[in-house]
MMTF fields as JSON, N, C-alpha, C and O atoms, coordinates in Angstrom:
{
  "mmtfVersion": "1.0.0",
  "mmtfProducer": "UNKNOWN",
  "numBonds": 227,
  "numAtoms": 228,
  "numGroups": 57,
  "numChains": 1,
  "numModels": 1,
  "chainsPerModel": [1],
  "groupsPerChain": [57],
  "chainIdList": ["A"],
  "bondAtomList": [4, 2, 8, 6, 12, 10, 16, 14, 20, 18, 24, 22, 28, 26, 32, 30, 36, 34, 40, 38, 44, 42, 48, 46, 52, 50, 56, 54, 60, 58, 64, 62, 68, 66, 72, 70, 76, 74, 80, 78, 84, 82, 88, 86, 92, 90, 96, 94, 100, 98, 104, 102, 108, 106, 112, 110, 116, 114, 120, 118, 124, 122, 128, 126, 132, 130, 136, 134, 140, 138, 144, 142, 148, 146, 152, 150, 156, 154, 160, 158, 164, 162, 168, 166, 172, 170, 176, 174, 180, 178, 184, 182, 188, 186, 192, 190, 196, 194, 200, 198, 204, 202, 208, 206, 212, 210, 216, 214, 220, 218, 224, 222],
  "bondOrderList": [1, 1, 1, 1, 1, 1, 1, 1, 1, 1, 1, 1, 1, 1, 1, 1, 1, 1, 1, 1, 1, 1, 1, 1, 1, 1, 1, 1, 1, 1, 1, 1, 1, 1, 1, 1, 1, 1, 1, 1, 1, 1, 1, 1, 1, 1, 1, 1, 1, 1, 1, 1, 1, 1, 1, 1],
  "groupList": [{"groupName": "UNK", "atomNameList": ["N", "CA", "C", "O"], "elementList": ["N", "C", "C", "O"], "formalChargeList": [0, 0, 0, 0], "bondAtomList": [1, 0, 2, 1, 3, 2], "bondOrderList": [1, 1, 2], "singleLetterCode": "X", "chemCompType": "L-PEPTIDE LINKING"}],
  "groupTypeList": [0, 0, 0, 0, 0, 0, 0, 0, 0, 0, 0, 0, 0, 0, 0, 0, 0, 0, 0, 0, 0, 0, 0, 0, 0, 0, 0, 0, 0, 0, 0, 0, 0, 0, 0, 0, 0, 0, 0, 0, 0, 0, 0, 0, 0, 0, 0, 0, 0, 0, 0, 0, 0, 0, 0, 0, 0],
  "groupIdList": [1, 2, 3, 4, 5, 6, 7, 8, 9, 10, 11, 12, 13, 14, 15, 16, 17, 18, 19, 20, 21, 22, 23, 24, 25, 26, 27, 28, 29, 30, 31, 32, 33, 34, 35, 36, 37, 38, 39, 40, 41, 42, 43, 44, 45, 46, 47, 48, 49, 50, 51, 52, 53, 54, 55, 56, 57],
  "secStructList": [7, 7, 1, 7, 7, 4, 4, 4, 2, 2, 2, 2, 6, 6, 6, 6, 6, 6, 7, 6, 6, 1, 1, 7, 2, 2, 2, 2, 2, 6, 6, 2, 2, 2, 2, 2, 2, 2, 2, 2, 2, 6, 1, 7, 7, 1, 1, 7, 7, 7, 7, 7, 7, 7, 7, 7, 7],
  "xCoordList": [-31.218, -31.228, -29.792, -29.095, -29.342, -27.957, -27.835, -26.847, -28.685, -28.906, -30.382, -31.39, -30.13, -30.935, -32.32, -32.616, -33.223, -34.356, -35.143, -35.653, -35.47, -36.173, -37.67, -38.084, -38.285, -39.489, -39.847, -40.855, -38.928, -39.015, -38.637, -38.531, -38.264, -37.507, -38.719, -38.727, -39.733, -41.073, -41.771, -42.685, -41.616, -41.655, -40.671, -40.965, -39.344, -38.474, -38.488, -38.543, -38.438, -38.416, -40.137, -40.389, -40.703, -42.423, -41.385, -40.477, -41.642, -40.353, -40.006, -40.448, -38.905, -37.85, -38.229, -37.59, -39.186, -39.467, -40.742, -40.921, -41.535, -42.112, -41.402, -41.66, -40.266, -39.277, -38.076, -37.043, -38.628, -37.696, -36.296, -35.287, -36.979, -35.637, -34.159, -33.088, -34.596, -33.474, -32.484, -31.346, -32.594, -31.045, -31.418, -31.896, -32.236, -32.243, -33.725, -34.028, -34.327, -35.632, -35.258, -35.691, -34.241, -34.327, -33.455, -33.745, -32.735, -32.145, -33.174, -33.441, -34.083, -35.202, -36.167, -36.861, -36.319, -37.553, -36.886, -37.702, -35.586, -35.129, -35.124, -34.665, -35.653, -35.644, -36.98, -37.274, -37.749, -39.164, -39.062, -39.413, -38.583, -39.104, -38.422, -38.713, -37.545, -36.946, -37.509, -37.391, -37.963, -38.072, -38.501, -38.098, -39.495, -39.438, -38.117, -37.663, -37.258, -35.845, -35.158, -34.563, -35.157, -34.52, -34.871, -34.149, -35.965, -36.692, -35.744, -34.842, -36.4, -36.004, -33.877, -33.181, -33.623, -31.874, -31.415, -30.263, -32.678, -32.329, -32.895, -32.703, -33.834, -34.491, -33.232, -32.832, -33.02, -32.286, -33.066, -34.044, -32.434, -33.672, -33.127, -33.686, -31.728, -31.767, -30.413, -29.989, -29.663, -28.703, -26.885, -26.274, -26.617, -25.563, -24.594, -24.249, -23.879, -22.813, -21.768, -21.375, -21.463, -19.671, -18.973, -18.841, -17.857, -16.862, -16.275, -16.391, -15.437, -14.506, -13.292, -13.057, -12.601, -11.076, -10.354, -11.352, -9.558, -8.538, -8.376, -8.364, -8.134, -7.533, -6.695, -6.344, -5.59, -4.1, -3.452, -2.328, -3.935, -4.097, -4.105, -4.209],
  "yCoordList": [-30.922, -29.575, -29.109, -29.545, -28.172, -27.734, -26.248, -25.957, -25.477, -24.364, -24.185, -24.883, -22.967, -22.399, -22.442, -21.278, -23.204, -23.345, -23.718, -24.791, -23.41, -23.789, -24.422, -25.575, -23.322, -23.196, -24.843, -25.519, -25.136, -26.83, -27.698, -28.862, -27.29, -28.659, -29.355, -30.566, -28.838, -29.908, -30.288, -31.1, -30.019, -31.228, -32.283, -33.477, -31.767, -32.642, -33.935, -35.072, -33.721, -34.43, -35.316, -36.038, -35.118, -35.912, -36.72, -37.405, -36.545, -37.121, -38.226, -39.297, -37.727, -38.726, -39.591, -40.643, -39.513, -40.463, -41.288, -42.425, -40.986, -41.836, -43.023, -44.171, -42.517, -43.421, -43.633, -42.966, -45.374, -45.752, -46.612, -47.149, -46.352, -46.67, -46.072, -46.532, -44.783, -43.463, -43.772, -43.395, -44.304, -43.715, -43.429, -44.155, -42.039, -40.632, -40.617, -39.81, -42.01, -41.936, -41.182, -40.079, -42.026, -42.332, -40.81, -40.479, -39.994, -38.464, -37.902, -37.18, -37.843, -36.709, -36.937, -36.033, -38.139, -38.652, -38.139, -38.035, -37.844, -37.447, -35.628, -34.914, -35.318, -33.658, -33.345, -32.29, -34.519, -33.941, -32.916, -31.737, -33.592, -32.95, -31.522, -30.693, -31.314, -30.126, -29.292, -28.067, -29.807, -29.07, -27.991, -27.251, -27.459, -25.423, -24.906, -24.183, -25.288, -24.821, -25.142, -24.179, -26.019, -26.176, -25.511, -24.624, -25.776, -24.487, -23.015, -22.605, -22.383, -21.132, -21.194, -20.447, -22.085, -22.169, -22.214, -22.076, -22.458, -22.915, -21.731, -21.926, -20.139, -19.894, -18.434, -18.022, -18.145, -16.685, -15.481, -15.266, -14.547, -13.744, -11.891, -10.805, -12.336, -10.968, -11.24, -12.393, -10.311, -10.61, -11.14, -10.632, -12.026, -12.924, -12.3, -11.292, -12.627, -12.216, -11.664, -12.233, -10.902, -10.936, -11.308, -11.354, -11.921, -12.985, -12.0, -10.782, -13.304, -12.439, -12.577, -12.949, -12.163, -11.987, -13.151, -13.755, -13.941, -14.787, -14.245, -13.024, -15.599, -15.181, -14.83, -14.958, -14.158, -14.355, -14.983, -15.374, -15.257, -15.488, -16.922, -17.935],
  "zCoordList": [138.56, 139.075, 139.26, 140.176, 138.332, 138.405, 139.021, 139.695, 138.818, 139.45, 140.11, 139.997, 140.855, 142.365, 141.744, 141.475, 141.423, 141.214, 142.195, 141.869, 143.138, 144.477, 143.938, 144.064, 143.333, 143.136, 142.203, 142.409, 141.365, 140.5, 141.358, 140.97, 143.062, 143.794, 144.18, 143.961, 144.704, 145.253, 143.781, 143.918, 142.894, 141.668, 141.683, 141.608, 141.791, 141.278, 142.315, 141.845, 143.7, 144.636, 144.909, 145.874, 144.236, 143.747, 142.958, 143.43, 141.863, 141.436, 141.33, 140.913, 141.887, 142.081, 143.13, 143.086, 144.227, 145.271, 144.309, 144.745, 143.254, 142.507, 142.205, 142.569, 141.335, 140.563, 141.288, 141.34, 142.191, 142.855, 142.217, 142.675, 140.755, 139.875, 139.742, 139.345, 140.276, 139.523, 140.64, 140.358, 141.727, 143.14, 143.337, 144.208, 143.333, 143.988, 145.375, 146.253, 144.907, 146.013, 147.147, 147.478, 147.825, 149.249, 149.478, 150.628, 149.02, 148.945, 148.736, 149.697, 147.783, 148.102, 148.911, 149.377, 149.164, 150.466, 151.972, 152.887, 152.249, 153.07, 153.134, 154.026, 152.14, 151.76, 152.509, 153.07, 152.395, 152.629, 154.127, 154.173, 155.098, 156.74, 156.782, 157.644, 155.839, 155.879, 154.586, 154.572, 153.786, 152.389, 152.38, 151.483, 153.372, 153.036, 153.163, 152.276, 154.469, 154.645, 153.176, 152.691, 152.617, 151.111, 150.174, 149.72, 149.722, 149.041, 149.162, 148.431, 150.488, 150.845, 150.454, 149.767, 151.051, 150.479, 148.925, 148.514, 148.095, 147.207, 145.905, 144.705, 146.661, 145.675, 145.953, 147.042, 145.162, 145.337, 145.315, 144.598, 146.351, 146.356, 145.933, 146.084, 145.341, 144.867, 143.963, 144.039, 143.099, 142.476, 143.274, 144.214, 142.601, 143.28, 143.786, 143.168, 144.961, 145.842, 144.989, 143.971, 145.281, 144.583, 144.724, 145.947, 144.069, 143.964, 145.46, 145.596, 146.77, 147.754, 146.962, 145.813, 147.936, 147.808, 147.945, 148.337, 147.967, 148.658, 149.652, 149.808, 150.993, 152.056, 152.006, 150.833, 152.823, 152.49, 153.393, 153.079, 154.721, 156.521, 155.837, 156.529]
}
């Protein structure tokens, strides 16, 4: 998952806690108690921010 795909994360994280081969079990098994909050962080819900400015401070 390289970009904001929320909606493929409760696949991906089935997943990856299947296949305790990959690393990644025990990181997405830890997604679970929070995973609507991830989801929701992860789905974009309108067109992307605009680049800011540099500080100058």
């Amino acid at each position: 998952m390289t970009s904001r795909e929320g909606d493929r994360l409760r696949h991906w994280v089935a997943d990856a806690c299947a296949d305790e081969q990959c690393g990644l079990a025990g990181f997405a098994a830890g997604l679970i108690p929070d995973l609507d909050a991830v989801v929701y962080g992860m789905t974009p819900t309108g067109p992307p921010d605009p680049p800011r400015a540099a500080s100058t401070t």
